[in-house]
N, C-alpha and C positions, 0 to 999 in steps of 0.2 A: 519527619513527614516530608516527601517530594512536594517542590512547589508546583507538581503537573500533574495529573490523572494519570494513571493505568488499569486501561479499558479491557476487562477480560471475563469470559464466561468458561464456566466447564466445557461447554455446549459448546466451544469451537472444534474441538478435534471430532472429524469426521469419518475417525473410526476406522482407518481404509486398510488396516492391516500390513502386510506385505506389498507395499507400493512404492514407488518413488518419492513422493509427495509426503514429506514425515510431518501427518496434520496433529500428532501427540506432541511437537516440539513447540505449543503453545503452551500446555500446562508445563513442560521442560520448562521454559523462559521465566516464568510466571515462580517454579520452583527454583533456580536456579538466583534470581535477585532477593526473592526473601532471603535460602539459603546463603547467598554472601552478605546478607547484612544493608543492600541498597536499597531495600524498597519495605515496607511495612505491609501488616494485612491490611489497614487502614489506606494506604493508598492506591487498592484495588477498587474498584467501581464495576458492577454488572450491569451491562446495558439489557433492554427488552428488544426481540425480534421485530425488525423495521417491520412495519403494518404495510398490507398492498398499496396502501394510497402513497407513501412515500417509494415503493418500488414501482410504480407505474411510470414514475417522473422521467425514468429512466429506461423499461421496458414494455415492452410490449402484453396487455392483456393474455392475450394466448400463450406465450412462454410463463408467466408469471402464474394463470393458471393450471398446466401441464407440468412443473415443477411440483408446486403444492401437492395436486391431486394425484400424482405417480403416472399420469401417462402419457412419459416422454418417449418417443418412437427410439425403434434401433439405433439408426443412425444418428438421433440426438444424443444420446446415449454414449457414442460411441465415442462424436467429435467434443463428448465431454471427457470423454477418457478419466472417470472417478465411475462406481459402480453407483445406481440409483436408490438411497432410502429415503423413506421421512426424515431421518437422522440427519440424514447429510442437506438436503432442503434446508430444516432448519438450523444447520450450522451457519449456511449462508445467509438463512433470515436473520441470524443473532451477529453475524458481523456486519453486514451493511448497518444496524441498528448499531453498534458498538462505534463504526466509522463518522457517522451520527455524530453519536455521543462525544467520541473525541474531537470531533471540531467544533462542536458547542463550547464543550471546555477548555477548548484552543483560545475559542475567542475573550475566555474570561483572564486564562493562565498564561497566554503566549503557545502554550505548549501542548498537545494533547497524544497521547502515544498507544493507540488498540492494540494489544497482545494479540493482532490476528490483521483479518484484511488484503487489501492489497489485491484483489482478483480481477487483472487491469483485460482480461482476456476473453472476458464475457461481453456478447452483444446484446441490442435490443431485444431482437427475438431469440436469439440463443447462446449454448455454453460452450466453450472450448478452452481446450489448455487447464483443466484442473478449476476452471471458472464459472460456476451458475451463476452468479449476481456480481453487480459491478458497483460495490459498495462504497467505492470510492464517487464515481457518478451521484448515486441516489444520495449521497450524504452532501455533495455541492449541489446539487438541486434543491433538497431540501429546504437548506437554509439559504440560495437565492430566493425562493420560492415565500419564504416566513418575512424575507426582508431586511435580515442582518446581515446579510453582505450584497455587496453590490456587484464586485467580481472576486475570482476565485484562478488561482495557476492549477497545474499538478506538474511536479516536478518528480519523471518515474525514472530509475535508478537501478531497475530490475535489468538481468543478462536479456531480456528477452523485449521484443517493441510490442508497446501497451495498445496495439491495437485496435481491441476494446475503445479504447478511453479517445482516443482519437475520430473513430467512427460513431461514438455517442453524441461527442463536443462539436464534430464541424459543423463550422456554420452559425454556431452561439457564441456571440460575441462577448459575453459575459466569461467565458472559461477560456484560456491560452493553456494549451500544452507543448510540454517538452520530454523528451524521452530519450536518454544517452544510454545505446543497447548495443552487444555484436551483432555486425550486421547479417554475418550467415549464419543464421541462427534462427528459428521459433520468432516468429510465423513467417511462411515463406510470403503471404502477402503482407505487405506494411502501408495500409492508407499512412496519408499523410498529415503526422502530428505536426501544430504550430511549430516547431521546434527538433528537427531529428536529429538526432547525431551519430550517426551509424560508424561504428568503431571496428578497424580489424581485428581479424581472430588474433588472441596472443598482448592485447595493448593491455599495460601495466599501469600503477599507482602515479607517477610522472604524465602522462600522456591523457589518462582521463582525468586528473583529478583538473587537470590545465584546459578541458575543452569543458569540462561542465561547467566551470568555475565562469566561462565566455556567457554559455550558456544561461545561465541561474541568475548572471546578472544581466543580462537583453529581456529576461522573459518578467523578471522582477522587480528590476530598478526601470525599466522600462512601462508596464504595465499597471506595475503599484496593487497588487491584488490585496485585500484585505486577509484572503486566505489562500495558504500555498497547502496542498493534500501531495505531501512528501511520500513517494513508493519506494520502500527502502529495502530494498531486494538485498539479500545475504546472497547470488547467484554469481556476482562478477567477481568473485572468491576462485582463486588457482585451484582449489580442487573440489570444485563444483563441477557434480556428474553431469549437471543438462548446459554447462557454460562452458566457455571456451575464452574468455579475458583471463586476466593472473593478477587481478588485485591482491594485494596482503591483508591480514585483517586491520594491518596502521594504519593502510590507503584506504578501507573501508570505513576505518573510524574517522579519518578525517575529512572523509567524502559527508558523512550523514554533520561533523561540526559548520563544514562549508556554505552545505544548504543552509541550514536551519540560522548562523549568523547571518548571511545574506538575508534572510526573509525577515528575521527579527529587525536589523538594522532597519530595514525595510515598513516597519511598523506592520508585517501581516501573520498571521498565526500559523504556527504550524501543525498539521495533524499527520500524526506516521500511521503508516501503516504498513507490514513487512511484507507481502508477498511474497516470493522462490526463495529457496535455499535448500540446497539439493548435497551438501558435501557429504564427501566419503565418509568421514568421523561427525555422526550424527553432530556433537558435542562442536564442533568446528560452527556449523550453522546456530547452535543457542549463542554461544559466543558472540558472534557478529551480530545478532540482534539485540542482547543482553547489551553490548557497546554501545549500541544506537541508542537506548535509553538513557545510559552515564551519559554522551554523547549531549543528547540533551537536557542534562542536567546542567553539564559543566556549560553551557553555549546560554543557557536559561540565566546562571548566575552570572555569568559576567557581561551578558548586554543588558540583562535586562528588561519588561515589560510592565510597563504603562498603559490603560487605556484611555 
């Protein structure tokens, strides 16, 4: 048995068929650790779809009811770039609720890891980038909100700047962000996260692993957040179709042990969530997330948590 949760529902793949966005590479991940032997049925947990009240924390009424009910206009529609069902709604009710989940039993385990998440691109009132809901948001509001934590990082890791998550948090002094992303790249506008780190097209395993590393400890050894909501994007992968960095998957695996000793050392919990992962060899993208888990494992056993 894992001494961490893995947070996973059927109900996350959103069905999209023929698209970019491979949302069946969660039960892949999910099959894929049992299949090797890491993980047990027993250390799967099913979260319930975050209820409106917990997604209001973070959005807007009118978006939260025009998702629900189906009637999102053309153009919302469009700058969501995912086609609109009930289906797909509540994939994103059931991972904001799963991101939830995982940082509650972050805060029991040290460690908390959703087989999904990560939709750093969604705003208050609206979806863009493959983003209805911003799971990662509603799940640190949340639990500011209940009173088990006091502050909270997000440390986003995604090829792409978490936008979203920046235009949610300014101004709440309670949440610091940071987000090391290529800079010409999705979204052409980039408010300004606590923390940017805009990388040229082409920078490799050496080069980021050394500015996030700057990074993760200003925003953590500095701040002291009780809870870091880690974006572990499979995107800044060399043959990642929407990315344009050339990480390997060592530099990736040593990227996701980086943070998360950092934040343990740290004494604050970490909750993953995977967001993008876009590679030519579907099988390339489980990988790099399937490692984030080991990743976690091996970083879990050897620092250590204590509450």
């Amino acid at each position: 048995m894992l001494p961490f949760a893995l947070v996973y529902h059927e109900g996350y793949d959103l069905n999209l068929g023929d698209h970019v966005f491979p949302s069946k590479k969660y039960r892949l991940i999910r099959e894929r650790l049992l299949g090797e032997g890491f993980a047990e049925e027993c250390d799967f947990v099913a979260p319930a779809p975050a209820p409106d009240e917990d997604l209001l924390l973070a959005h807007e009424p009118g978006w939260v009811e025009r998702l629900s009910n189906g009637t999102l206009s053309y153009q919302e529609v469009l700058k969501l770039e995912v086609p609109y069902s009930r289906q797909m709604a509540e994939a994103f009710r059931l991972a904001a609720g799963g991101t939830t989940l995982a940082a509650r039993r972050a805060l029991d385990d040290g460690i908390g890891y959703n087989v999904g998440g990560g939709f750093h691109h969604a705003f208050p009132g609206h979806g863009e980038g493959f983003c209805a809901l911003h799971d990662v948001a509603v799940a640190i509001r949340r639990l500011l909100e209940d009173g088990v934590i006091e502050r909270a990082a997000v440390v986003d890791c995604d090829v792409h700047q978490g936008n979203g998550t920046a235009t949610i948090f300014a101004g709440d002094p309670r949440v610091l962000t940071l987000s090391i992303h290529q800079f010409r790249n999705y979204p052409a506008e980039k408010p300004p996260s606590t923390i940017d780190i805009h990388l040229a097209d082409g920078v490799g395993d050496e080069e980021y692993l050394k500015k996030l590393r700057d990074g993760c400890e200003a925003i953590i050894a500095g701040f002291r957040p009780q809870l870091v909501a880690y974006v572990a994007g499979a995107d800044p992968y060399y043959e990642d179709q929407l990315g344009g960095l050339s990480l390997t998957l060592e530099g990736l695996r040593e990227r996701d042990r980086m943070v998360m000793e950092i934040a343990l050392k740290q004494r604050a919990a970490v909750a993953i969530t995977l967001a993008g992962g876009y590679a030519l060899n579907l099988a390339d993208t489980i990988t790099i997330h399937a490692n984030t888990a080991r990743a976690a494992k091996e970083v879990l056993d050897e620092v250590g948590w204590r509450v």
